[in-house]
N, C-alpha and C positions, 0 to 999 in steps of 0.2 A: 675822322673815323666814326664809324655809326656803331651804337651800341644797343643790340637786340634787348629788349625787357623782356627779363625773366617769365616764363609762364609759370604760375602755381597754379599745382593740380588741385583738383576740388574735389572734398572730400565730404560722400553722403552719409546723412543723419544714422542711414541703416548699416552704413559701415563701422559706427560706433556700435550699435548694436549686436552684428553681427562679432564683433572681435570681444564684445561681453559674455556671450556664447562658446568663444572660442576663438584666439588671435588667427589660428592658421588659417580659417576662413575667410577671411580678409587676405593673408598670402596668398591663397590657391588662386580667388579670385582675380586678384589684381596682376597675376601670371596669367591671366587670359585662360584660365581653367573653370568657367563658369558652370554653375551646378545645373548639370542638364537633367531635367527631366526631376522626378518625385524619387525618394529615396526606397528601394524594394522596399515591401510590407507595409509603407506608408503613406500607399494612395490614398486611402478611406479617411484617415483621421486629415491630411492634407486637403479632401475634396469639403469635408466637414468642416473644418476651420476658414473656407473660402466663403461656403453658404452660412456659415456663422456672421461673417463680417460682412457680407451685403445684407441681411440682415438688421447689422447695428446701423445701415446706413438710413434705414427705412423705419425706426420706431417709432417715429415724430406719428406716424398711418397706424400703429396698433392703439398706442396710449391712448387716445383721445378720447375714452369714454368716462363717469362718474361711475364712482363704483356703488351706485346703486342696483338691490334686487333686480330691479325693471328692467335695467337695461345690460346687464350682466350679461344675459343670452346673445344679445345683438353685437356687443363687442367683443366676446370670445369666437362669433362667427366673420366678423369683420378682421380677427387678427387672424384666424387659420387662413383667411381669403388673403391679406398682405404677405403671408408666409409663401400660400404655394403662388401668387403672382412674382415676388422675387425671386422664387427659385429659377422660375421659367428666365433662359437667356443669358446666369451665369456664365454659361461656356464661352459668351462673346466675349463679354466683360473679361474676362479670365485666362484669354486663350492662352496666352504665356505659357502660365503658371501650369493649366492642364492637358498642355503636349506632352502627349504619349499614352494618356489616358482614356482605356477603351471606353466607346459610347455605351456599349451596352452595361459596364461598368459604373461609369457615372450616373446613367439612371438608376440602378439601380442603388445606389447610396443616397441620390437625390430621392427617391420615392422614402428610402430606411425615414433621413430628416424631415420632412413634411411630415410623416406619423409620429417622430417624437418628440417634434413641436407641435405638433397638435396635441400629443397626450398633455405637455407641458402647459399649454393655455387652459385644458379641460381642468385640470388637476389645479389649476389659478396660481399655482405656488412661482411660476417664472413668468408669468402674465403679471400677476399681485407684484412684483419686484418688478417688473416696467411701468404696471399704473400708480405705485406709490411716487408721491413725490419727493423729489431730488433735486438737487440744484441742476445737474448737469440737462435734466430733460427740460426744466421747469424754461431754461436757458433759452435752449432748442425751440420750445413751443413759442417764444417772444421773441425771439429775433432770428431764427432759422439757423445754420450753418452755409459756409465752402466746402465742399468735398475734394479733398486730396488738392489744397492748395500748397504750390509749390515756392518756394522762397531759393533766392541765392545771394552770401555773402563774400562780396571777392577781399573783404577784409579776413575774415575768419578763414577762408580759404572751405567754406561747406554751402551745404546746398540740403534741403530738404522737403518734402513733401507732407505736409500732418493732415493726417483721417479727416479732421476737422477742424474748422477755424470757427468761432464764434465770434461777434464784434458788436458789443453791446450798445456803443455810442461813448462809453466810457472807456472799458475794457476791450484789450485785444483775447480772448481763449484758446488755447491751444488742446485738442482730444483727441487723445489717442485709444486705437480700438485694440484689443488682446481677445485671442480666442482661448488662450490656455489657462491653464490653473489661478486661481485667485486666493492672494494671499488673506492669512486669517484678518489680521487688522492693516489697513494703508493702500501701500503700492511697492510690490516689487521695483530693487536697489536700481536695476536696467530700466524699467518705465520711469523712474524719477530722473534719472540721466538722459533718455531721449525725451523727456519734455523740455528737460534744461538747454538744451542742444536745441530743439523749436523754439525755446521762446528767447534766446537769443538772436537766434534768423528774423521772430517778431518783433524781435525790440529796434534791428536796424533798418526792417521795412520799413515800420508804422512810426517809427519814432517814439517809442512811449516803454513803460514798464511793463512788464509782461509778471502776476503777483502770483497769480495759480493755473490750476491746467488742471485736468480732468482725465481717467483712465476707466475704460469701458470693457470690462470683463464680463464680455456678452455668454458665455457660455451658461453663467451662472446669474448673468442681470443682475451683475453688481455696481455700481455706479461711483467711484471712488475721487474727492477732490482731494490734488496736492498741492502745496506751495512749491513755487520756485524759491530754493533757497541757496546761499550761497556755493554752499559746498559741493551741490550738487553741478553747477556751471563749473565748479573746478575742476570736478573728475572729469564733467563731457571734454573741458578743452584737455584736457592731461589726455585722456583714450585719444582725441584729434591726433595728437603730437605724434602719438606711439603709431596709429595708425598709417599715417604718413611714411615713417621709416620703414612701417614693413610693406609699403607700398614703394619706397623707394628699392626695395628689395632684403632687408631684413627677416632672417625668419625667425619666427616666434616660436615660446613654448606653447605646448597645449594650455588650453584652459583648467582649470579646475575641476568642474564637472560638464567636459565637454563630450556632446552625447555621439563618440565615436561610433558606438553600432548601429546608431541611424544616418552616418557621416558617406555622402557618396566622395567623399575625399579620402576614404581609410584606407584605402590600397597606395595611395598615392601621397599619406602622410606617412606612411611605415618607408617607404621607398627614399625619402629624400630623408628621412632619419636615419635609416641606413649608409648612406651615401656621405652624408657629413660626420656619422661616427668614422668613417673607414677614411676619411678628408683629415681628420682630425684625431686619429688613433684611439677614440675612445671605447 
């Protein structure tokens, strides 16, 4: 008698993240109900957070000046020059993410970004927080980065992709990029969980310890180091577990503070809430 081996499904880093956000997103999704297109009203800040983050991909090209008088002029013209060079080509890079989004649209929020990065370099204040030194750029400038290297562990049963990898000869680093809000001191609970979740994927690539990781809250070029510490590998594997089941078909409660009005799931999370109160007489 032949005995089929089990397939386990593999479960992505962003899936932990996404169900940190909100578990039904992870339901809707893994029903084959993918979030098509940008959520109304939230083109611009969506086109923005993309030109954000190729951006973070490219500051190794703004930093490189001393922050002396003399040369002040030449690197503020050298960084609006890497700004509107990035910008250009986006749409390739991105096509996914920005189907459905008018052309004429996109330039013009693409045009808004190049002027309030540029006022931002003129005004030194987010130029001055990329040429300060850091460890995470200091990193960057001495041993480069991978961009969006991908890992998979058929023991962990995940898979994931990190913004960046640094490898120092010593060290494996793992950095992640955020376009949104940056918290007053550290690293938001969710980017300490999805580094723990990459440097796990690093530690059975490379074979080594995976000690700290990096979060890049480019909106505001803030540069923040975090340790890998225990507890935070507990919660990424505990979210893995839970995420599974509602991949096996489990449905979850809402999150917390899950941002239903920007949710293109909301018609379709009321609908099956309905359905299982009336299933369930509640």
């Amino acid at each position: 008698m032949e005995y089929k081996q089990e397939h386990k499904p593999i479960i992505k880093v962003s899936d932990l993240t996404r169900y940190m956000i909100c578990p039904r997103l992870v339901y809707f999704s893994a029903r084959g109900h993918e979030q098509g297109g940008i959520a109304k009203g939230k083109e611009k800040s969506v086109i923005e957070s993309i030109l954000l983050k190729e951006l973070a991909f490219n500051l190794h090209k703004i930093c490189g000046g001393e922050d002396e008088e003399g040369k002040r002029e030449e690197t503020e013209a050298d960084a609006k020059r890497v700004i509107e060079d990035k910008v250009d080509g986006v749409e390739w890079i991105y096509k996914e993410e920005l189907k459905g989004v008018k052309k004429d649209f996109f330039e013009e929020v693409k045009k808004d970004f190049i002027r309030s990065q540029s006022m931002n370099v003129e005004n030194d204040e987010w130029l001055g927080k990329v040429r300060k030194v850091n460890g995470m750029l200091e990193l960057e400038k001495a041993h480069g980065y991978e961009r969006e290297h991908t890992m998979l562990s058929e023991k962990l049963s995940m898979s994931g992709s990190v913004d960046k990898l640094i490898r120092t000869g010593e060290e494996v680093i793992p950095c992640v990029i955020k376009t949104g809000k940056c918290p007053e001191y550290g690293v938001w609970r969710s980017d300490r969980v999805q580094l723990a979740a990459y440097a796990m994927l690093i530690e059975e690539e490379f074979e080594t310890t995976v000690k700290r990781g990096f979060v890049e809250y480019i909106r505001t070029a803030e540069f923040r180091e975090s340790q890998i510490r225990r507890k935070d590998k507990a919660l990424a594997l505990q979210i893995l577990k839970r995420v599974k089941r509602i991949k096996g078909g489990v449905f979850p409660e809402k999150g917390e503070n899950a941002p239903c009005d920007n949710c293109v799931f909301e018609e379709m999370c009321d609908t099956k809430k309905t359905l299982l109160s009336k299933l369930f007489g509640k």
